[in-house]
C-alpha positions in Angstrom: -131.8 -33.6 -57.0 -129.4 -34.6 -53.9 -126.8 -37.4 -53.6 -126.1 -38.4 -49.9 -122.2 -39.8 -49.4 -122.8 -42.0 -46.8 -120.6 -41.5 -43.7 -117.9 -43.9 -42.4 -117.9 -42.7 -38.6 -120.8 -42.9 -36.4 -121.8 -39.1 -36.0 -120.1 -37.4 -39.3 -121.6 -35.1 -40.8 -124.0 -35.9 -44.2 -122.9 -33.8 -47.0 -125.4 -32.8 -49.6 -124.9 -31.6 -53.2 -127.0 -30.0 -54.8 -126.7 -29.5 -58.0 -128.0 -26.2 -59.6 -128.4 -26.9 -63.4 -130.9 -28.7 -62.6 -129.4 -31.9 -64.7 -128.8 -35.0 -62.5 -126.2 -37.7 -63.5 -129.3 -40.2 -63.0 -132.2 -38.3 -64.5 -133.2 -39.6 -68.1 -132.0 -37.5 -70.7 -135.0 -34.9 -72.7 -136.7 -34.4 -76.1 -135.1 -32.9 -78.9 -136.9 -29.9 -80.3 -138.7 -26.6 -79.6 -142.1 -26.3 -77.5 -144.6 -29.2 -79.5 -142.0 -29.3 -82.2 -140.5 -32.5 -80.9 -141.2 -35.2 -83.5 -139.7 -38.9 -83.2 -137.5 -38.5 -86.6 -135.7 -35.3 -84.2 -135.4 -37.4 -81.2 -132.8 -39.8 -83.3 -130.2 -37.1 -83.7 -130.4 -37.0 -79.8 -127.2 -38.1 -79.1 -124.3 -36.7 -77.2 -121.9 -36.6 -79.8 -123.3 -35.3 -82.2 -123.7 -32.1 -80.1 -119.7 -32.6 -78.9 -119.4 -32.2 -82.6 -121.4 -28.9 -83.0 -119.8 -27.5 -80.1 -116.3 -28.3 -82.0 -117.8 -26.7 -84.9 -118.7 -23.6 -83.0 -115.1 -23.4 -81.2 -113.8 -23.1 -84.8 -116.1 -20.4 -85.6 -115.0 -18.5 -82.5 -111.4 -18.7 -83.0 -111.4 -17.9 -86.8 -113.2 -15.0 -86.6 -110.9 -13.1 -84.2 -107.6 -14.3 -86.1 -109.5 -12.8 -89.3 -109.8 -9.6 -87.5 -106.2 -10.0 -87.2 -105.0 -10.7 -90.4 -106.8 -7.7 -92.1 -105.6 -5.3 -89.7 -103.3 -3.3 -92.1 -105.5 -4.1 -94.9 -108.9 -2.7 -92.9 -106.5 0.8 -91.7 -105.9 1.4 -95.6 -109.1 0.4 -96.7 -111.1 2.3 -94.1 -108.5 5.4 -93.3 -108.2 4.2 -89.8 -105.0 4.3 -87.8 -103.5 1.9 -85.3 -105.2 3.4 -82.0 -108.4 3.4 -83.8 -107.6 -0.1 -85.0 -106.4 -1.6 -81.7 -110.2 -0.4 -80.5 -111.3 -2.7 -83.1 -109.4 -5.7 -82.0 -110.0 -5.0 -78.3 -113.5 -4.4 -78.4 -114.9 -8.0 -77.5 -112.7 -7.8 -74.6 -114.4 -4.4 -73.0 -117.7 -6.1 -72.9 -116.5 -9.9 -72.5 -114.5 -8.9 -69.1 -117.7 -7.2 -67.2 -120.3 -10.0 -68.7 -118.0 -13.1 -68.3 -118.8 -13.2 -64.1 -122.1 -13.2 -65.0 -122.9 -15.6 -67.7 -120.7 -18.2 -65.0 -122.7 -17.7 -62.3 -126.1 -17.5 -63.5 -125.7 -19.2 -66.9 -125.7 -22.6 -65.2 -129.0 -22.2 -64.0 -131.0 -22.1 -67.4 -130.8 -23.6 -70.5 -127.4 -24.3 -71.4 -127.7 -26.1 -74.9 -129.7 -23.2 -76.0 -127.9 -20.7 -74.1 -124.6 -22.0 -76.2 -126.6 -21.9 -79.2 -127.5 -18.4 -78.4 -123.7 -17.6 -78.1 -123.4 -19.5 -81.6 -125.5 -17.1 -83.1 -124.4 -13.7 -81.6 -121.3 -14.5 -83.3 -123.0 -15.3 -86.6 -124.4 -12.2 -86.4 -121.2 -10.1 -85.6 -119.8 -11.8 -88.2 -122.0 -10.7 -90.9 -122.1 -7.3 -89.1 -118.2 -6.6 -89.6 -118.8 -7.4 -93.1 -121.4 -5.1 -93.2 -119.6 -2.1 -94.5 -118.9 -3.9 -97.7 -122.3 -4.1 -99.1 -123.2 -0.5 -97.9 -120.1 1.2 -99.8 -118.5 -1.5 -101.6 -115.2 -1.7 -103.3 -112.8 0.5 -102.6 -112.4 3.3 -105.1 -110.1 3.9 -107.8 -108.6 0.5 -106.8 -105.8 -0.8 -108.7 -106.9 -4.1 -110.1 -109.6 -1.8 -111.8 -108.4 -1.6 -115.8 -110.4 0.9 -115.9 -108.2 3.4 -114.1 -105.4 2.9 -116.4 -106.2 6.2 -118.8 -107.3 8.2 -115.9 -105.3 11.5 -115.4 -103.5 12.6 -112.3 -105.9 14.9 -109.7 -105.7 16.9 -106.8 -105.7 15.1 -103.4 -105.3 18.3 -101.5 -108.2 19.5 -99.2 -106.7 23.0 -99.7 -106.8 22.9 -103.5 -110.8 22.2 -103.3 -111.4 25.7 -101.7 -111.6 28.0 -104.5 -113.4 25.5 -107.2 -110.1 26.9 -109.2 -110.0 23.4 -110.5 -112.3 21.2 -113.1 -112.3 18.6 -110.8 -112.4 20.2 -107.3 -116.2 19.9 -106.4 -116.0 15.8 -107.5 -112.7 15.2 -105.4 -113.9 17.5 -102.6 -116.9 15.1 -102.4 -115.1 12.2 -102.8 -113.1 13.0 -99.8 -116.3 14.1 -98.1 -117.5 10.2 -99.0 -114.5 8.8 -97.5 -114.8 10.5 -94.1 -118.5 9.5 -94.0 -117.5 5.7 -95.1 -114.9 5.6 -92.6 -117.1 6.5 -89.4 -119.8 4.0 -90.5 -117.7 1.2 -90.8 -115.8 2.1 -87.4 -119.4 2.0 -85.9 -120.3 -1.5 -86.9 -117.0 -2.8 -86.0 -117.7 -1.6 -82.4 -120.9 -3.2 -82.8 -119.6 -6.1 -83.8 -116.8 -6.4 -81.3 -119.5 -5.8 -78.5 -121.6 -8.7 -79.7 -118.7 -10.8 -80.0 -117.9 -10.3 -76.6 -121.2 -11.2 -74.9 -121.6 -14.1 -77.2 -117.4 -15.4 -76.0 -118.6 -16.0 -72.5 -120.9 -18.9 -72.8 -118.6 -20.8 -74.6 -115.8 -21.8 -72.3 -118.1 -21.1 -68.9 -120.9 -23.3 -69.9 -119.2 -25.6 -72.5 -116.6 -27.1 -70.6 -119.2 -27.7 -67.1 -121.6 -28.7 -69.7 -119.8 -31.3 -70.9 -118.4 -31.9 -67.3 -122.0 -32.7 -66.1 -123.0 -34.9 -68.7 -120.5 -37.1 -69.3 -118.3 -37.6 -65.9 -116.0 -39.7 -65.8 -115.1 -39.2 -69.5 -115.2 -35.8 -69.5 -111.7 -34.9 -69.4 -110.9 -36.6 -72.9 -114.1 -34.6 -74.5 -113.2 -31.4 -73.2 -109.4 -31.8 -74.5 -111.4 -32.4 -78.1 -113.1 -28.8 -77.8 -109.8 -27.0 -76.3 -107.7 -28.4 -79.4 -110.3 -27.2 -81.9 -110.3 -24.1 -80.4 -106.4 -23.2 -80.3 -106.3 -24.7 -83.6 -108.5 -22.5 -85.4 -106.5 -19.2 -85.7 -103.9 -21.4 -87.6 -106.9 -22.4 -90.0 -107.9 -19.0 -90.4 -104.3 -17.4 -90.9 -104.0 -20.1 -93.5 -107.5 -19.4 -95.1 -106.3 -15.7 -95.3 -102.7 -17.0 -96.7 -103.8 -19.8 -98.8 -107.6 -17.7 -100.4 -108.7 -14.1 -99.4 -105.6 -12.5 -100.1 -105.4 -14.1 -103.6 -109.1 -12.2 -104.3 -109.3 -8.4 -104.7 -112.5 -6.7 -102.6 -114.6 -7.7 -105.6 -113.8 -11.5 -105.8 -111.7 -11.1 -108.5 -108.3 -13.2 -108.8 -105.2 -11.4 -108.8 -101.5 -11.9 -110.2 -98.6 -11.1 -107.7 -97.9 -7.8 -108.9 -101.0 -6.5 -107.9 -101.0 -7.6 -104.8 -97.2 -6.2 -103.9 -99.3 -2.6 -104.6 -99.7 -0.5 -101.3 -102.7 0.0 -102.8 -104.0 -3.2 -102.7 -107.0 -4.4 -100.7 -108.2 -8.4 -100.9 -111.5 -9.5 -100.1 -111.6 -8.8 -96.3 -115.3 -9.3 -96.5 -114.9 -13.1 -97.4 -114.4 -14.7 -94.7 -116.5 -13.0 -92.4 -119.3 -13.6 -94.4 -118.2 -17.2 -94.2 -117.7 -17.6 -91.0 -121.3 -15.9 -89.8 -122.8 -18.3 -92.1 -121.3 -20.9 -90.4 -122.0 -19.9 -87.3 -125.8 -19.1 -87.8 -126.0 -22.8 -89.3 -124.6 -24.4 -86.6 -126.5 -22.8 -84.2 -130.0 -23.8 -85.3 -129.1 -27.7 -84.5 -127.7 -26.7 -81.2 -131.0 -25.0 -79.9 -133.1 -28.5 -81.0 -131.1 -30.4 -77.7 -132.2 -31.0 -74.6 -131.1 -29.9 -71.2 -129.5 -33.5 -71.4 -128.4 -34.8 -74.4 -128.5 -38.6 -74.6 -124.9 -40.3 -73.5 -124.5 -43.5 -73.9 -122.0 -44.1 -70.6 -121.9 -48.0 -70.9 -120.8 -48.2 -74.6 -117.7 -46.4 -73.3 -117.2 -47.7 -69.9 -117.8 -51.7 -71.8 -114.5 -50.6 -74.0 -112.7 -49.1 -71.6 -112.8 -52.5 -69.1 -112.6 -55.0 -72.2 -109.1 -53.3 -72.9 -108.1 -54.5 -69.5 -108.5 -57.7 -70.7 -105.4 -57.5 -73.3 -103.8 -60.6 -71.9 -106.7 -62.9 -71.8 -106.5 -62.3 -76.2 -109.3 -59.4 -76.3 -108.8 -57.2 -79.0 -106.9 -54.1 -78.4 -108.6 -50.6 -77.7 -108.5 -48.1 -79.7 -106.9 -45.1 -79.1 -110.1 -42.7 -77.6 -110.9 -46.0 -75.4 -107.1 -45.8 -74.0 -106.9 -42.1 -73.7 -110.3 -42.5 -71.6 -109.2 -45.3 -69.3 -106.3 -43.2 -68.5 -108.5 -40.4 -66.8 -110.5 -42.5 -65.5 -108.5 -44.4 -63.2 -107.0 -41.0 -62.2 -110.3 -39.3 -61.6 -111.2 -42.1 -59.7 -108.3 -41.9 -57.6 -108.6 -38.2 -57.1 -112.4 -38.6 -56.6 -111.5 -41.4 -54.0 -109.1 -38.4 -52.2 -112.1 -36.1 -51.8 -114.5 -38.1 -50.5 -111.2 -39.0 -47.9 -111.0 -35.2 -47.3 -114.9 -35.1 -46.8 -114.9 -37.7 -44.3 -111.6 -36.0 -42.4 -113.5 -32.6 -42.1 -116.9 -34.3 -41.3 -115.2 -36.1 -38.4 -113.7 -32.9 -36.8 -116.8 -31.0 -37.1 -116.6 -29.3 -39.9 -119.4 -28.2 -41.9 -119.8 -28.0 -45.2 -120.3 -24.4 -47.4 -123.7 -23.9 -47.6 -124.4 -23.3 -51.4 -124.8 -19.9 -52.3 -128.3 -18.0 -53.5 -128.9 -17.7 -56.9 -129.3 -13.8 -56.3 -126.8 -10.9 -57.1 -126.3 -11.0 -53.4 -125.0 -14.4 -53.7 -122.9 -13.9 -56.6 -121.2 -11.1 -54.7 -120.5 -13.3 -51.7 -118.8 -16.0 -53.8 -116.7 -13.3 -55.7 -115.3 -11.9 -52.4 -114.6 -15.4 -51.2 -112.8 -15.7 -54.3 -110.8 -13.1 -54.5 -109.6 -14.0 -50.3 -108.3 -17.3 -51.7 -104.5 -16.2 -52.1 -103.4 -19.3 -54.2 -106.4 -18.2 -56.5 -105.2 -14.6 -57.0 -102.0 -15.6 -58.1 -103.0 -18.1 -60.5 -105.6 -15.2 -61.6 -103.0 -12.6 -62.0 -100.2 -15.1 -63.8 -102.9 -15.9 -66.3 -103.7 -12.6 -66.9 -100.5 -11.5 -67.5 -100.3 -14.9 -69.6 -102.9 -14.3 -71.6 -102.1 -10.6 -72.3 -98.6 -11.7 -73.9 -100.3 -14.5 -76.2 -103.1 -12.0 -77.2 -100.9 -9.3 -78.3 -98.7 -11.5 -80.2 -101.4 -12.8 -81.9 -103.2 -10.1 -82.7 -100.7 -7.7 -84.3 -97.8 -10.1 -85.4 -99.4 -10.3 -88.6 -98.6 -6.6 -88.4 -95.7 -6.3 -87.3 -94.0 -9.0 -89.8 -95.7 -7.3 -92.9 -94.4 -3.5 -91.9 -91.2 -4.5 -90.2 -89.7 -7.4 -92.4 -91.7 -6.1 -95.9 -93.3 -9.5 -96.8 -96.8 -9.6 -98.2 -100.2 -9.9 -95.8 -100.6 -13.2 -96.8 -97.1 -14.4 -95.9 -97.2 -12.7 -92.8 -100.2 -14.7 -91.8 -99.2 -18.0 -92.2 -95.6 -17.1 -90.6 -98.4 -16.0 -87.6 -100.6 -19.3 -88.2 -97.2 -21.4 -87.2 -95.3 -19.5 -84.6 -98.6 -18.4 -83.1 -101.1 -21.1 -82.4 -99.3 -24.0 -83.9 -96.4 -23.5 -81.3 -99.5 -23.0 -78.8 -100.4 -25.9 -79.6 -97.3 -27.8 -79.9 -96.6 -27.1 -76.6 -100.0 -28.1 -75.0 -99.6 -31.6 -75.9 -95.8 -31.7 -74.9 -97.5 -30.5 -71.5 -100.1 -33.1 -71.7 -97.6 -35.8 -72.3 -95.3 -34.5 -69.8 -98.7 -34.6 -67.2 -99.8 -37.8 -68.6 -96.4 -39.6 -67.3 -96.1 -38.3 -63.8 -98.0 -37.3 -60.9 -97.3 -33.6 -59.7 -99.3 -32.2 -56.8 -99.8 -28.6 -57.0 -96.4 -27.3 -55.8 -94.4 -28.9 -58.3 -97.1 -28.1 -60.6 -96.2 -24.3 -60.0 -92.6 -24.5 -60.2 -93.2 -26.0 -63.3 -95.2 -23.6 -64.7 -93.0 -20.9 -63.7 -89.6 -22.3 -65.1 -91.8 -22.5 -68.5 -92.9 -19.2 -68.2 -89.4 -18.2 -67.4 -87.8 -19.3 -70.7 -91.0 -17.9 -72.3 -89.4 -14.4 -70.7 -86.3 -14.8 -72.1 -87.4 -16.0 -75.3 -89.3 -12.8 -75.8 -86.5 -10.4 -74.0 -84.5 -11.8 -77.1 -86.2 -9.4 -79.4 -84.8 -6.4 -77.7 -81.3 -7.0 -79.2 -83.1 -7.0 -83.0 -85.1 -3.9 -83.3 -85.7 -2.7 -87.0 -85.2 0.6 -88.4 -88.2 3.2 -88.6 -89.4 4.0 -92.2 -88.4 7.7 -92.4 -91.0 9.7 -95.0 -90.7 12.4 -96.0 -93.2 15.3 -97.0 -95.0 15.8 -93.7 -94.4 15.9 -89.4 -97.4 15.2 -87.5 -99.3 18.0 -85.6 -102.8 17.6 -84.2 -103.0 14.4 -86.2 -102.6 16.0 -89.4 -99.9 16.0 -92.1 -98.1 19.8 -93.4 -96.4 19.1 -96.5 -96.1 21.9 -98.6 -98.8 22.5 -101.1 -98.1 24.0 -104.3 -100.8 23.3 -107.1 -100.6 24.3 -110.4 -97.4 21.8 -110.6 -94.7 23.6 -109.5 -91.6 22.2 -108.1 -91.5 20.1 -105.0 -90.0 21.1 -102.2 -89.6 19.0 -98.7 -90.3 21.2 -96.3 -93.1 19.9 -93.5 -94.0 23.6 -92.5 -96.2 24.7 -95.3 -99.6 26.3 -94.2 -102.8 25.3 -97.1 -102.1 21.3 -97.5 -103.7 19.8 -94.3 -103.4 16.4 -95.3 -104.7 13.7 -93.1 -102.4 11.3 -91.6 -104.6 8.3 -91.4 -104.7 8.1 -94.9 -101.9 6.0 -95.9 -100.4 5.7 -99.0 -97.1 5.8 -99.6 -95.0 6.5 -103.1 -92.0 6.6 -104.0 -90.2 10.1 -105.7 -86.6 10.5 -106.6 -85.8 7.4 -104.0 -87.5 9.6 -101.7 -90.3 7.5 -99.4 -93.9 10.3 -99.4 -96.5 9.2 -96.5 -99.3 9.6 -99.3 -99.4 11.5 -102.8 -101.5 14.5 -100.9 -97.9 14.2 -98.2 -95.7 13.9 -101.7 -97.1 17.6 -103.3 -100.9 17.6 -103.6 -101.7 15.0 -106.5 -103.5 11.6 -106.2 -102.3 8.9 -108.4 -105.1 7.1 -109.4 -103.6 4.2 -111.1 -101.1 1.6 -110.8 -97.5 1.7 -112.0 -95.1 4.5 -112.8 -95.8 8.4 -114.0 -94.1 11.8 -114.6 -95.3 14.3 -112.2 -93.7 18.0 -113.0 -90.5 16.1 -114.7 -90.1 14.0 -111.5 -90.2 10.2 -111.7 -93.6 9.1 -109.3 -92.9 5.1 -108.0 -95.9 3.3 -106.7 
């Protein structure tokens, strides 16, 4: 459909929209369902909110998951045997596929089916969900875990590789296979995390590209209030799941079970990771069975809202007051209006001096290229792209591995650590947006004072963070082993003989990924194969070769 602004000066120039979607402002809304599955008892839950509800929903969904994945870090590298490069791949792997797919979900996404095409992205992460939770039900609990009262009579073993060579041991063949498992375990799970993050990356792009012009196109005028709704869902959801991890999971070992707080002070302790993964996919594959029923064009009900928003002009005359949403809306729409009423100005300036109006692009890979090089030739563009990235880059590493970095660095437990992240993370996020919002509600910046604005924030955002420079903590020394070709030397003496510290011994091999640590003679050990050999298999305290063994 076109819509033809009508021109103020005899000989201007008519300009023509055309709008791509394929979803006019005027054109009646469509019929809930799929194919002949449309029904009448469907076509009642036809309404626009009820969609800006499942959209909310989904935002959640989205933002919990990867603040899980954050959470369970430290917990996944013990579980799993993984270290923190092959960790970070894990965290940073919707990002490798979200960057590359992101242009093209914008571009072309807005010509197809974009309730279903957001439903689609509901599900893909439904489905990455479940499959980073997959690992659980293939291999289950960790073994020999500590919450286990069953481990409490077994007898220490050896943890060496070196020691399995020569069988000289009863229990070499079973701990030479268990070790064996444990590789094998390791390498599986690391593939369906990949997976996972790669799924969760295509399924990211829809969201925020087609969401937010969805709801643009639909609603017009009130759009901006909407789209605030989604964006505070959204930053709000890591805090819920850093509180769901704080508050539930980490209370639960791998195998549902409740725990006491001694337990979970073990470095041997792993909670239910699985939990909320498997919660949030089947959230996620829920919501996105409602979202395919709607139509291109949901069913808005523009009057209801532009009928409150003029009878709260009529406050003095003894009409009832607005409520909040209805005040909120008047707001932007006067100043859309006002900013609408500037454009057509600017249309009517150019049309006068001849100017003609970009022809809209083909819906071809050759058109998408053209509009990406005229983006990237817009200088003002480029700067706010490469300030945002650089933005986005600080707030994404904070989040990610604070939980981290407060658990190792300040020794507090994995659940404490991810509340502490829940608040100064996205709650401050979140904080601040609305201080913004206010700020922007109260005055009426143009776009140079918006960027000096934004750049003395980002300026005491610098020296907020240059702060942490004068605090560092002290490195945990261990002891029992120096890394070389990613592998741990300790000395290996079986056959309990007496410990020395030496890194340099020759027949131990042990693997530095694995990481335990224990405590001999005050003494800090990387793991008990770093300490001389032994595994501990069970909580508490023991008498290794007349030495006291802390775990």
């Amino acid at each position: 459909s076109t819509a033809d602004e009508p021109a103020d000066k005899e000989g201007a120039t008519t300009v023509t929209i055309r709008r791509p979607s394929g979803v006019s402002s005027n054109s009646p809304p469509g019929r809930c369902g799929f194919w002949r599955f449309k029904c009448a008892a469907i076509q009642r839950l036809n309404q626009f909110e009820l969609f800006l509800v499942l959209l909310t929903l989904d935002g959640l969904v989205i933002g919990m998951q990867g603040a899980l994945k954050s959470a369970l870090l430290t917990k996944m590298e013990r579980r799993f045997g993984l270290d923190s490069t092959t960790s970070s791949l894990i965290v940073s792997a919707n990002d490798m596929v979200f960057l590359p797919s992101v242009l093209l979900v914008s571009y072309f996404g807005s010509l197809g089916h974009r309730p279903r095409l957001l439903a689609l992205s509901c599900f893909g992460y439904g489905l990455a969900a479940l499959l980073f939770a997959l690992p659980y039900f293939l291999f289950g609990a960790m073994p020999l875990a500590v919450d286990d009262p069953s481990m409490a009579n077994l007898q220490l073993g050896y943890a060496c590789p070196a020691s399995f060579t020569n069988g000289s041991t009863p229990a070499a063949a079973e701990d030479s296979g268990l070790v064996a498992d444990a590789v094998t375990q390791a390498r599986t799970a690391l593939a369906f995390f990949m997976l996972s993050g790669f799924i969760e990356g295509i399924s990211s792009a829809p969201f925020w590209n087609l969401g937010v012009a969805f709801i643009d196109d639909v609603t017009g005028d009130f759009s901006g209030v909407f789209i605030g709704l989604i964006i505070a869902a959204r930053l709000l959801s890591p805090t819920l799941a850093y509180q769901l991890y704080g508050k539930v999971i980490v209370r639960l070992s791998e195998t549902l079970l409740p725990t006491e707080p001694r337990q979970r002070a073990s470095p041997f302790y792993i909670p239910a990771w699985w939990f909320g993964f498997v919660c949030v996919g089947t959230a996620a594959l829920v919501i996105s069975v409602p979202m395919a029923l709607f139509p291109r064009k949901p069913h808005f009900n523009g009057e209801k809202y532009r009928a409150a928003v003029a009878g709260g002009d009529d406050e003095a005359d003894g009409a009832e007051r607005p409520g909040l949403l209805c005040r909120l809306v008047r707001r932007v729409n006067r100043k859309r209006a006002a900013a609408a009423q500037a454009r057509r100005a600017a249309g009517r300036l150019s049309a006068a001096t001849g100017r003609q109006p970009v022809e809209k692009a083909a819906a071809t890979f050759r058109g998408f290229f053209d509009a990406f090089k005229r983006l990237l030739s817009n200088p003002v563009y480029v700067c706010l792209l490469l300030g945002n990235m650089f933005e986005f880059m600080e707030i994404n590493c904070m989040i990610a591995y604070m939980p981290k970095f407060l658990e190792m660095h300040f020794r507090i437990g994995s659940g404490e650590a991810s509340m502490l992240t829940g608040i100064a993370g996205p709650g401050a996020n979140v904080i601040g947006i609305l201080i913004s919002s206010a700020i922007a509600s109260q005055v009426n910046w143009r776009v140079p004072q918006l960027a000096r604005y934004h750049a003395v924030v980002n300026t005491f955002g610098i020296l907020a963070a240059l702060i942490g420079f004068f605090f560092p903590c002290p490195p945990v020394s261990f002891v029992g082993g120096l890394p070389e070709n990613s592998t741990f030397m300790p000395d290996c003496l079986a056959g309990g003989a007496p410990l020395r510290q030496s890194p340099f011994a020759s027949g131990c091999a042990c693997n530095s990924s694995s990481f335990k640590p224990l405590c001999i003679d005050g003494l800090n050990f990387y793991s008990p194969c770093a300490a001389n050999c032994y595994l501990v298999r069970h909580a508490g305290t023991r008498a290794l070769s007349g030495i006291e063994v802390t775990l």
